[in-house]
N, C-alpha and C positions, 0 to 999 in steps of 0.2 A: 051434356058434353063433358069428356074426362076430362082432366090436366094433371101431368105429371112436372115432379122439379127435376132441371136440368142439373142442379150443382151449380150450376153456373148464373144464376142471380136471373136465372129469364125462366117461362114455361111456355112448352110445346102444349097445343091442344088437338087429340084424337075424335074423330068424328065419330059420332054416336046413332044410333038409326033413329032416335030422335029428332037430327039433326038433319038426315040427310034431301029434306027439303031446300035447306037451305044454299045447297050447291047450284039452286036451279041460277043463282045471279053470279057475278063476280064479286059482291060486298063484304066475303070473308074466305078466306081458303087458310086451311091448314099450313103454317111457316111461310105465310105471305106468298103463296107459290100461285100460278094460274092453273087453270083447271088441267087436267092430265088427260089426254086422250089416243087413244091407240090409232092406228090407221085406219082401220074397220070403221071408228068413228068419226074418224076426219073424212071419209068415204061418203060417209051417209049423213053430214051436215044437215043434211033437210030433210033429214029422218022422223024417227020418233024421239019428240020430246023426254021422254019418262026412259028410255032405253039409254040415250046418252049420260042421263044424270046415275043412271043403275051404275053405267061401266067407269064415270066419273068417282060415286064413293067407293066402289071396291078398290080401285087403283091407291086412293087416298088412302085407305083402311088399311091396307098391304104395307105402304110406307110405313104410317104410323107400327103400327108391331115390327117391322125389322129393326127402325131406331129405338124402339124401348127395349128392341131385347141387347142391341149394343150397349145403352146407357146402364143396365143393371147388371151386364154382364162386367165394366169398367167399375163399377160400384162396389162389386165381392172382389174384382182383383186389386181393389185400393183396401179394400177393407183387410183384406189375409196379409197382407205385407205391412198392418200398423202405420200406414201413412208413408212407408219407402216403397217407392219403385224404382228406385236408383240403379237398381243393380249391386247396390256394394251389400257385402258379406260379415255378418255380425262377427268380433272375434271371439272365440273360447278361452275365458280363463285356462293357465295352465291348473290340472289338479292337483291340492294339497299330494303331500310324499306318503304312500300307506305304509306305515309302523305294522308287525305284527304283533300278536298278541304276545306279553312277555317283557317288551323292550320296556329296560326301566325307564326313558325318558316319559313313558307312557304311565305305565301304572304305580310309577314312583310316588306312594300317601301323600310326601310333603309338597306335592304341586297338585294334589286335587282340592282345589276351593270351592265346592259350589255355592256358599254362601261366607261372609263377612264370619271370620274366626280367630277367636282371642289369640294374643301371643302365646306361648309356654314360659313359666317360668325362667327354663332354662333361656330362650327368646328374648326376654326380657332384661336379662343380666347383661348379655352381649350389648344392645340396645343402650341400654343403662349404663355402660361403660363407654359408649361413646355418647353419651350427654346428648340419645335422640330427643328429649322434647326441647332442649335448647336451640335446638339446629332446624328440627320439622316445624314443634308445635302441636296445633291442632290439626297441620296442613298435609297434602297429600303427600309421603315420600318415599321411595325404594330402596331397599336393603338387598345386596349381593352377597349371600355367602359364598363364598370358595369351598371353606372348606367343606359345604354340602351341593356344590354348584345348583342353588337355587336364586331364582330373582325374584325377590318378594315386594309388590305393592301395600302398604298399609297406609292407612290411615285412623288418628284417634288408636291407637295402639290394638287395632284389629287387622286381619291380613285379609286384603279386598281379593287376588290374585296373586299366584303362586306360579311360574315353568322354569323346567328346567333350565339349566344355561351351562354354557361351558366358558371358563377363562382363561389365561394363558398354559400352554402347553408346558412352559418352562417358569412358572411359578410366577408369584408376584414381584413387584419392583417398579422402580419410577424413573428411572434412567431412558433418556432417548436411546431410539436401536437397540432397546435391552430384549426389547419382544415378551416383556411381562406385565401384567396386569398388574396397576396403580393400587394403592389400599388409601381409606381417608375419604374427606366428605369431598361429595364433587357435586357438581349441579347442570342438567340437561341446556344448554345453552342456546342450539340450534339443534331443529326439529325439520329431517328432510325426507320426502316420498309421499306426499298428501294425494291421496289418489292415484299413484302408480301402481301398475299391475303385479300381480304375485310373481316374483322371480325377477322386477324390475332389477338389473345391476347398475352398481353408483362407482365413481373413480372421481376420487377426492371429492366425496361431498357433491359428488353432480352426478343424474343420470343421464346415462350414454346410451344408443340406440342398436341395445343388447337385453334381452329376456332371457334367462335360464329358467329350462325348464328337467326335470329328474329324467336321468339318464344321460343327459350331457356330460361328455365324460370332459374336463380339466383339472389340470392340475393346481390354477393357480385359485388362491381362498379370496372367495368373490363377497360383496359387502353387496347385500340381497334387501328388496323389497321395501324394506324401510331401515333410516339410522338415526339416531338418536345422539347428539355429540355431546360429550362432558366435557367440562372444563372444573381444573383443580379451584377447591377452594381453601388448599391452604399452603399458603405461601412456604416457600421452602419442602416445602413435602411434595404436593401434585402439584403446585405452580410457583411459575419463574422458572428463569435460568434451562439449565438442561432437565428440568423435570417437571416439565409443565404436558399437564395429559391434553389439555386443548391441541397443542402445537404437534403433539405426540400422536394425533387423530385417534384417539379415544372412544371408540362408538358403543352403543347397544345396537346390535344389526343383526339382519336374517343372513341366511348363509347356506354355500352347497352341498356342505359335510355337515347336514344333520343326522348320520348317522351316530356324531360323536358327540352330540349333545348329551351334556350330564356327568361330561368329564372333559378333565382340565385339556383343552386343544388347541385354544385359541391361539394368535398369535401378538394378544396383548390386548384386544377390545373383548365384550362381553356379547357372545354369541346366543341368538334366540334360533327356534325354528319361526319356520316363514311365518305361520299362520299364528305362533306368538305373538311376532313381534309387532306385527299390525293390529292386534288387543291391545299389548304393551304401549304404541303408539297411538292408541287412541283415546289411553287412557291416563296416561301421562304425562300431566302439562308441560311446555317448557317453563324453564326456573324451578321446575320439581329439584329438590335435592337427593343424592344419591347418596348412600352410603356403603361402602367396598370393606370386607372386614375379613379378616383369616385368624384363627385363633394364636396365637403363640405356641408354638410348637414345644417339648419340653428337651431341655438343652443335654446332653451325651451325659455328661455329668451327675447329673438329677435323675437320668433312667438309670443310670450304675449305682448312685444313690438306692434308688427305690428294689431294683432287682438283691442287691446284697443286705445279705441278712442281718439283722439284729444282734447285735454279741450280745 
C-alpha cells in the first residue's frame, strides 16, 4: 500500500493490487469512504463476487490518481511563487542614473578608492591645520573639500572612500538663509532613511509618500534616499545664534540633479549621488565628526603683488 503527505499533517492511502483483496470487507476503504459502486453493480448485487470487487478497486484507484495529481500540482504552484500566492506584485527598485563614459563625477582619480589609501602630503597639511587628530583621533571621520568637491572618509589617517560631492552653488558661509555651505568641524547628529528605497524623498527630516525616480522632471532640489544631519561643533562659528548649521538643516543627502555633482550646486547641504550616499550612510556612524574646509583664497592684493615684477 502507497501513502503519500498531504501537507497538511494527515496521509491519504492508494490501493495497491496487493491490496485489492482487501476491499472484499468494509474494515478499511480509502479516506474513510464506503465502497463505490456503479449502477451495473448495484444491478447485479447477487452477482459475482470477484467482479464487484474488480469494479470496486478500479473506481478506488481512479480517485486516488486524480487527487495526487491535484495535490502535486498545488505543490509546484506554491513552490514557483517562494511561498506567496497572494497575488501581490514584488516592487522594482528604481535603477541607479547611468553616467556616460567621460563624466568626471565618474572617472574623477580622486574618488576612486578601491582599497584603504594614505593621505598626500599635501592632504595632510590641510588636515593638520585643522588639528584632525585632536578632534577624530583614531576614530572614523569625514573631510569635505570644496575646494575639490570631494567627500572623503578616513580613518587612522588612511582614505577608506572617496565620491564626489557638490556644495553650495553660492559659496561658503554660516548665515541662516545665506544658501552657503558652513566651513569647520560639525558632527553627524541624526542619521535618516534606514531602509528606504532608492529615490525615497524626505521633507524636513521625514519621508513622505513620494519616490523619485530619473526622468522626473521638477524643479524643486529634492533631499533623496538617505540624510545625514550636522550639527555645528563650534560655537560662534556653525553653532548658536543665527549660525547654527543643525537649525540651518544641514545634510549630506542624495539628490535629483546628479548631473551636477562635482561642482559647487548645492543650496548649502552637501550633495552625494544616490547610490553614494547610501555607502556613505552605511558607513558612517552617527557622532562621526565632519570636517568642511576651503582653502584661503589669495586676496587682490597678494595676486597684484605676485603678478608685478621685481624692480
Amino acid at each position: 500500500m502507497t501513502q503519500f503527505p498531504l501537507g497538511l499533517g494527515s496521509v491519504f492511502k492508494c490501493p495497491s493490487p496487493d491490496h485489492r483483496d482487501s476491499y472484499a470487507s468494509d474494515e478499511w476503504r480509502p479516506f474513510g469512504m464506503l465502497r463505490y459502486r456503479s449502477g451495473a453493480a448495484n444491478a447485479g448485487a447477487h452477482g459475482n463476487q470477484k467482479e464487484r470487487m474488480e469494479w470496486d478497486y478500479r473506481m478506488q484507484w481512479l480517485v486516488c490518481c486524480c487527487l495526487m495529481t491535484c495535490v502535486l500540482s498545488a505543490q509546484e504552484t506554491g513552490s514557483a511563487s517562494d511561498g506567496k500566492n497572494d497575488g501581490s506584485v514584488a516592487e522594482t527598485p528604481a535603477p541607479p542614473v547611468a553616467r556616460p563614459s567621460g563624466d568626471p563625477a565618474v572617472d574623477d582619480p580622486r574618488c576612486k578608492v578601491e582599497e584603504p589609501t594614505p593621505l598626500t602630503p599635501e592632504q595632510e597639511a590641510v588636515l593638520n591645520a585643522h588639528y584632525w587628530d585632536e578632534w577624530v583621533g583614531d576614530s572614523l571621520g569625514v573631510w569635505v573639500s570644496v575646494d575639490e568637491q570631494v567627500l572623503r572618509v578616513i580613518r587612522n589617517r588612511m582614505i577608506l572612500r572617496a565620491f564626489p560631492c557638490a556644495t553650495a552653488e553660492k559659496g561658503t558661509g554660516f548665515v541662516v538663509n545665506s544658501m552657503q555651505t558652513p566651513l569647520g568641524w560639525h558632527s553627524v547628529k541624526t542619521k535618516v532613511g534606514e531602509g528606504a528605497p532608492w529615490g525615497q524623498v524626505f521633507r524636513g527630516a521625514k519621508a513622505v509618500n513620494q519616490v523619485w525616480k530619473p526622468g522626473d522632471a521638477t524643479k524643486e532640489d529634492l533631499v533623496l534616499t538617505r540624510l545625514l544631519w550636522l550639527t555645528g561643533e563650534e560655537p560662534g562659528v556653525n553653532q548658536g545664534g543665527n549660525v547654527d548649521s543643525y537649525n540651518r538643516f544641514i545634510y549630506i543627502h542624495g539628490t535629483n540633479d546628479e548631473a551636477r555633482i562635482g561642482t559647487p550646486s548645492s543650496h548649502g547641504c552637501v550633495r552625494l549621488k544616490n547610490d553614494d550616499v547610501m555607502k556613505a550612510f552605511d558607513l558612517i556612524p552617527k557622532g562621526a565628526r565632519v570636517l568642511i574646509t576651503e582653502q584661503p583664497k589669495p586676496s587682490e592684493e597678494a595676486v597684484a603683488k605676485t603678478a608685478s615684477p621685481t624692480p
